[in-house]
C-alpha positions as CSV (number, residue, x, y, z in Angstrom):
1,X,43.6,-43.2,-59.5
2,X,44.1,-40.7,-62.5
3,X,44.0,-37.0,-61.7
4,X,44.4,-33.6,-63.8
5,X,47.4,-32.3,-62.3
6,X,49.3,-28.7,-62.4
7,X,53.0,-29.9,-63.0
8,X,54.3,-26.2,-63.2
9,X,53.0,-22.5,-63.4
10,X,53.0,-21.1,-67.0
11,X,50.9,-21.4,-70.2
12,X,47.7,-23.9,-69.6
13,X,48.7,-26.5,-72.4
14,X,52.5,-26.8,-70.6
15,X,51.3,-26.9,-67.0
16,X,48.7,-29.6,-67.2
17,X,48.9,-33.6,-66.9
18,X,46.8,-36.1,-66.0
19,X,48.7,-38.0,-63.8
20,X,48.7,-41.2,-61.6
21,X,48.3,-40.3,-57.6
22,X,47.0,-41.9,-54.6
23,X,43.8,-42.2,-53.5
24,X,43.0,-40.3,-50.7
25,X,42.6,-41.3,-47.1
26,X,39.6,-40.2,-45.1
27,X,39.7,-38.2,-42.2
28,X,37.0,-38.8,-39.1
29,X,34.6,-35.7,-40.9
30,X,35.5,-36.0,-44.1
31,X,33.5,-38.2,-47.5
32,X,35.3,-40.0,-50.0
33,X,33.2,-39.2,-53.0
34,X,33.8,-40.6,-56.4
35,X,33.7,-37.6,-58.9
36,X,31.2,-37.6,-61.1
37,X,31.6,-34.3,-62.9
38,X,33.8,-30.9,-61.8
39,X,33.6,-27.5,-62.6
40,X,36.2,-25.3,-63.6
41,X,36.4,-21.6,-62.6
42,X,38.4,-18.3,-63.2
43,X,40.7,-19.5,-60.0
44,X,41.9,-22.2,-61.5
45,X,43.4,-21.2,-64.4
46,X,44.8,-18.1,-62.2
47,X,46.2,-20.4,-60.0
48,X,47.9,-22.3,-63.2
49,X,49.3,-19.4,-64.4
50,X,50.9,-19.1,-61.3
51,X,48.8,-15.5,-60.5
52,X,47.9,-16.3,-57.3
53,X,51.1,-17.5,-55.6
54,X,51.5,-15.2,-53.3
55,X,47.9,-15.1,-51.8
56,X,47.9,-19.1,-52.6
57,X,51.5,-20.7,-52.4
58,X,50.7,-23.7,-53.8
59,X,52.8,-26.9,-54.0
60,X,53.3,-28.7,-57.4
61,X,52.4,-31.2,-58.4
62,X,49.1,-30.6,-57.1
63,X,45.6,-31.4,-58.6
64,X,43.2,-28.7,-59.8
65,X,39.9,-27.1,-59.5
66,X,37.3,-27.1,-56.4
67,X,33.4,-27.6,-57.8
68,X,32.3,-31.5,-57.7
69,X,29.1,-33.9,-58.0
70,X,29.5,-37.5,-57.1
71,X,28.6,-40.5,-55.1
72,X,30.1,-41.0,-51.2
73,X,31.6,-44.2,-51.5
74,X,33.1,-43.9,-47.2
75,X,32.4,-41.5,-44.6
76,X,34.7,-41.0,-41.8
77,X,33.9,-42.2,-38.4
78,X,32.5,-39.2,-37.0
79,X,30.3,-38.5,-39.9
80,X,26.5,-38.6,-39.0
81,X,24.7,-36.4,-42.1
82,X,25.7,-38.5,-45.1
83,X,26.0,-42.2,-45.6
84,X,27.4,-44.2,-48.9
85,X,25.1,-44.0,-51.8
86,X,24.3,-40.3,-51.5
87,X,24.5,-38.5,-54.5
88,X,25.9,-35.1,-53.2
89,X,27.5,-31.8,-54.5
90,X,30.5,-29.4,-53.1
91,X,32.9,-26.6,-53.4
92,X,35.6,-28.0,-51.3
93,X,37.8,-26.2,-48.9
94,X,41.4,-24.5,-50.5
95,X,43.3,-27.5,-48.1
96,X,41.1,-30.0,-49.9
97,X,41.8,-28.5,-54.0
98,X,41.9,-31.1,-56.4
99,X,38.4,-32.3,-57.8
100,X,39.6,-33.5,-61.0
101,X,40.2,-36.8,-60.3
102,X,38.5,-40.0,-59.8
103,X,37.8,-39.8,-56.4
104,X,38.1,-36.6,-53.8
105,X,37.8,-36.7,-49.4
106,X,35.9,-33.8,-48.8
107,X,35.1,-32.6,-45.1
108,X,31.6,-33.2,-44.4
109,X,30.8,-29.9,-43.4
110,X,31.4,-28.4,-47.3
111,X,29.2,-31.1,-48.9
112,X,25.4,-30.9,-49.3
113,X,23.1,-33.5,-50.8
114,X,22.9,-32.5,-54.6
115,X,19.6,-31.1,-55.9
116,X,17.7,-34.3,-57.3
117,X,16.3,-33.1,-60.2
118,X,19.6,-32.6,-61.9
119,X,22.4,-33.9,-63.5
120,X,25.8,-34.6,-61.8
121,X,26.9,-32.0,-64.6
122,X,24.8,-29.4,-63.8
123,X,25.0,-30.2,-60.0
124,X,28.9,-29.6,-60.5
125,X,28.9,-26.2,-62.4
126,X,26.7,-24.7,-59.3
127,X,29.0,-24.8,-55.8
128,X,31.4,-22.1,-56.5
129,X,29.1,-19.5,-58.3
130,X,26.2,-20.2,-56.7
131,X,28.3,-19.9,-52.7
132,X,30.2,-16.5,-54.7
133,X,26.6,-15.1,-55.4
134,X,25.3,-16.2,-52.3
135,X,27.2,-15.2,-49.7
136,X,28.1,-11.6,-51.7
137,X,24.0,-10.5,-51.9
138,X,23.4,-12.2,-48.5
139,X,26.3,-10.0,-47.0
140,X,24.5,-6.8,-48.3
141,X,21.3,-7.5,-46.9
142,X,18.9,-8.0,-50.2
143,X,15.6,-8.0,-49.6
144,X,12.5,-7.9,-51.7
145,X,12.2,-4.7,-53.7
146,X,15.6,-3.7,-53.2
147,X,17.5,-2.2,-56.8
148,X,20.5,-4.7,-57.6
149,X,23.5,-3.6,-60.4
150,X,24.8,-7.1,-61.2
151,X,27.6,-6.7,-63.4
152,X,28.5,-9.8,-66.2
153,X,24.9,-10.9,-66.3
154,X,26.8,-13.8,-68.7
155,X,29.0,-15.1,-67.0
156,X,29.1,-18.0,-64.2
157,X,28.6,-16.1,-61.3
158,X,26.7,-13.5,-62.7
159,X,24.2,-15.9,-64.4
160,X,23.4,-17.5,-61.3
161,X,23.0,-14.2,-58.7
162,X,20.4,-12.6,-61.7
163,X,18.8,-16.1,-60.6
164,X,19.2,-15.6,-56.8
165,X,18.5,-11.4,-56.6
166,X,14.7,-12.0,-58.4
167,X,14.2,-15.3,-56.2
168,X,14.4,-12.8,-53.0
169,X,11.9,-10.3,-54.9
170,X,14.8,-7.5,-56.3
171,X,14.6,-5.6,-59.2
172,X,17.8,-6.7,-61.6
173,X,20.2,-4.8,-63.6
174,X,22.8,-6.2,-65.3
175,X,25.2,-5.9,-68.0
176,X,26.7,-7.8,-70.7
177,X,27.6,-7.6,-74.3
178,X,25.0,-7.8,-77.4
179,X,24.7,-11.4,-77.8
180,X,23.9,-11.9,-74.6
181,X,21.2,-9.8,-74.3
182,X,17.9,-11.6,-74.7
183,X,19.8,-15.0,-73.3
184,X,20.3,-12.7,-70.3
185,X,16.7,-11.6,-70.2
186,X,15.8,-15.1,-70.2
187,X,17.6,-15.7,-67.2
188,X,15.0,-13.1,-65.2
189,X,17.2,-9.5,-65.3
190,X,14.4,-6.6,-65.4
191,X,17.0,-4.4,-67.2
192,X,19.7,-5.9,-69.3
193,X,22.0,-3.3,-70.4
194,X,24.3,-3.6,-73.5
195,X,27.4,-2.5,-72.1
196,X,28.6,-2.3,-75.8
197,X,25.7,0.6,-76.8
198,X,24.4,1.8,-73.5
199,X,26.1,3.6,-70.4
200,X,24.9,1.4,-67.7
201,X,25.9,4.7,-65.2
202,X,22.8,6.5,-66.9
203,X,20.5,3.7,-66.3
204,X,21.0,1.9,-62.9
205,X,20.3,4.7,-60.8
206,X,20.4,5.1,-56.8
207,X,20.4,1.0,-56.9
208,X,20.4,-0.5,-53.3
209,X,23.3,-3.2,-53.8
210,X,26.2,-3.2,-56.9
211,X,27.5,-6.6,-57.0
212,X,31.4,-5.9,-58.1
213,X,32.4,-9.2,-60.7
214,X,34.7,-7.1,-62.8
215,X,36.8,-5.2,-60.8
216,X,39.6,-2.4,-61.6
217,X,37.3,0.7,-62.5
218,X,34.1,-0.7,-61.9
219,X,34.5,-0.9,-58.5
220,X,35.1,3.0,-58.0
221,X,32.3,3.5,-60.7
222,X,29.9,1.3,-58.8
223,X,29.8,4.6,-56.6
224,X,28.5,6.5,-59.1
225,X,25.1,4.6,-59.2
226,X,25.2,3.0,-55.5
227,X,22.3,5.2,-53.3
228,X,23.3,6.7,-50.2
229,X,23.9,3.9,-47.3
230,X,23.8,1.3,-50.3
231,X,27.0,-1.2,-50.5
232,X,29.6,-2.4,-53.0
233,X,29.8,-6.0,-53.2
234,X,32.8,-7.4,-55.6
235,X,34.5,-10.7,-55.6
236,X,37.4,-9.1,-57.8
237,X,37.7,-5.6,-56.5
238,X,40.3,-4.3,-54.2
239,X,40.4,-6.0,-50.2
240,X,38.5,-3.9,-47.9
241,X,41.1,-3.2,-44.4
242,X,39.1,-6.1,-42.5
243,X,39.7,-8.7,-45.1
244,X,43.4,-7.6,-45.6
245,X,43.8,-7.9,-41.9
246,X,42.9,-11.3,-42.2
247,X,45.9,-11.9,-45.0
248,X,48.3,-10.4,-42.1
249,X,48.3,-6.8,-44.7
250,X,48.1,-4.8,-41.0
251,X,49.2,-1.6,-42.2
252,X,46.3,-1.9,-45.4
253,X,44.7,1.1,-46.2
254,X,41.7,1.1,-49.4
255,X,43.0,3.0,-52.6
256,X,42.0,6.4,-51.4
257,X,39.2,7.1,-54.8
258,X,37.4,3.8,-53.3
259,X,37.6,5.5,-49.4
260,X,36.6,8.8,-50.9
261,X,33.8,7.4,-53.1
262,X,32.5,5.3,-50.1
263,X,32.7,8.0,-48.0
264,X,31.2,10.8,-50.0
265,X,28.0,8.3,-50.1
266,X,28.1,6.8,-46.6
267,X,27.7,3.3,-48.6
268,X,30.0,0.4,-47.8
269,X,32.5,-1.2,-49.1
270,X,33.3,-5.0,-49.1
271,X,35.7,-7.8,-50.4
272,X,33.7,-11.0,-50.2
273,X,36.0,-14.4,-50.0
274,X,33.7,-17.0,-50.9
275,X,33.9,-19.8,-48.2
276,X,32.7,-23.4,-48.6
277,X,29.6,-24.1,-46.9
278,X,27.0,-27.4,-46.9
279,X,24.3,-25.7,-45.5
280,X,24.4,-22.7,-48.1
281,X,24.7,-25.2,-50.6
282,X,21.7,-27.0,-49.3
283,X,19.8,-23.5,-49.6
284,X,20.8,-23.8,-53.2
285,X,19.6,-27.9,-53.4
286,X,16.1,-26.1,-52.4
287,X,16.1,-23.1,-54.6
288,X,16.8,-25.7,-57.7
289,X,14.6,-28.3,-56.7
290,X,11.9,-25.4,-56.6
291,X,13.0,-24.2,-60.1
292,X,13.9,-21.1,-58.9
293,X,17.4,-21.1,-60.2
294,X,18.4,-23.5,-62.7
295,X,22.3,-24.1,-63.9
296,X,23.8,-22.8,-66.6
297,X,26.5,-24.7,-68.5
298,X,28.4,-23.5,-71.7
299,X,30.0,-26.9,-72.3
300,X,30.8,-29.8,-71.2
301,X,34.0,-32.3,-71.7
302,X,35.3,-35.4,-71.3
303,X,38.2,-35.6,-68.7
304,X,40.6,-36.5,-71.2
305,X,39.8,-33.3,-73.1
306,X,40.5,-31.5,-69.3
307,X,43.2,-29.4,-71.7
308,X,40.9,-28.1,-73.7
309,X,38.1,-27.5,-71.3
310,X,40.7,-25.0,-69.5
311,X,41.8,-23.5,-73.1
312,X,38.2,-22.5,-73.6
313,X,37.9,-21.2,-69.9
314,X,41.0,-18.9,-71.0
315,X,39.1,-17.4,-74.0
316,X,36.6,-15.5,-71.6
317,X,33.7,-16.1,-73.4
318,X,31.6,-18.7,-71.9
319,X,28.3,-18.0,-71.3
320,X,27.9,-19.9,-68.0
321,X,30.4,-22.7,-66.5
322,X,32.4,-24.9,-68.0
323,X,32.3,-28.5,-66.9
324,X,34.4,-31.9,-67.3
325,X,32.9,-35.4,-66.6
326,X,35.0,-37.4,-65.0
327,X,33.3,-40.6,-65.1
């Protein structure tokens, strides 16, 4: 079977071949799925440039990305929950990387039914983001009502939690530049802020939850509008000490401004490591199927233009996920 493979960290158009590998062999709870369509996410091309070795020791050649639609085609002997036909979606586990290729054995346990009313495109540019935005604004409690700084309205995470934040009842801020501002609107936001002629720190005031996607000094700024007892979410931000404790970083401490900032208003603090999970991702199946959250795609490529799909990923200015069919 053909697969998009990293052949060696560098510069994306050195490091990338579609290659001939193996198909893979299923475990008891795993799915073979045939791959419809993937996804490609800020992660990958870290991981290409060879940014993440350290946290991620990768060995080459090794196939990219994690987002995927597709078809089961077998199921291990020990799976009960999905049989061959089903038309399902995932964001597979770091073990299991390697969604752009024909076919992908994914365990059953990171793979949900995809929503049905759909495309295997848009069901593909949804696992990743939509788990990221999950899991970060599930962590900090959101609840109707609540005030929620979303930062990079525009962008594929932040696109989706603006969706996910008004489907719990919150009141949405979020930034982004002045293109973006009545797409962004569209998408549901109750205040879009135009990062490019407005201070977003003298606008979202006292908010009950900042969701963190940019990092460096947003995350200490996010102090400066979070209420007392709120929480800092970020997905990019400095590890909190519990999650560096889980890297084996004993000895950890948080940049003393964060600890300082945190402290000053009793609000937390946390890292949020997206983890693969079905049953989140069916939560998502049912938010779509509702049209309460629909995908958001910039473009879409063939898997021969895989190359270019990850040039354009590199630019930073998609508005929403990138996706490449595979067949």
């Amino acid at each position: 079977m053909k697969a998009l493979q990293i052949v060696k960290y560098g510069e994306i158009k050195d490091s990338l071949a579609i290659n001939e590998v193996n198909k893979p062999t299923v475990q008891a709870n795993d799915v073979l799925i045939e791959v419809k369509a993937a996804a490609i996410n800020p992660i990958d091309k870290s991981i290409i440039l060879g940014n993440l070795q350290g946290m991620l020791p990768i060995p080459l050649p090794s196939t990219s990305a994690y987002d995927l639609s597709g078809i089961v085609v077998e199921t291990g002997n020990e799976v009960s929950n999905f049989e061959i036909g089903d038309l399902v979606y995932s964001r597979v586990p770091q073990e299991q990387m390697g969604t752009l290729a024909e076919f992908v054995a994914v365990t059953s346990d990171a793979v949900s039914k995809k929503p049905g009313n759909i495309s295997f495109e848009e069901a593909a540019s949804l696992p990743l983001a939509g788990l990221t935005a999950l899991q970060s604004l599930e962590y900090a409690g959101i609840k109707e009502n609540h005030k929620v700084l979303i930062h990079a309205g525009s962008g594929g995470v932040g696109s989706f939690a603006i969706q996910y934040a008004k489907a719990k009842g919150a009141y949405v801020y979020t930034t982004t530049s002045t293109n973006n501002v009545q797409w962004v609107k569209e998408l549901g936001a109750d205040r879009v802020i135009d990062y490019k002629t407005e201070d977003y720190k003298s606008i979202a005031k006292d908010v009950d939850i900042v969701f963190d996607t940019l990092g460096q000094n947003y995350s200490l700024e996010s102090f400066e509008v979070v209420k007392q007892g709120g929480i800092v979410v970020s997905v990019v931000g400095p590890l909190d000490e519990a999650s560096a404790k889980m890297f084996g970083m004993a000895d950890y401490k948080l940049p003393k401004e964060l600890a300082n900032a945190s402290s000053e208003k009793n609000a937390e603090y946390k890292f949020i490591f997206m983890h693969p999970n079905g049953a989140h991702l069916n939560e998502i199946k049912s938010l779509v199927e509702d049209e309460k959250i629909k995908p958001i795609i910039d473009k879409i490529y063939s898997f021969s233009e895989s190359v270019d799909a990850f040039t354009h990923l590199s630019s930073g200015r998609a508005k929403g996920k990138i996706v490449i069919k595979i067949s």
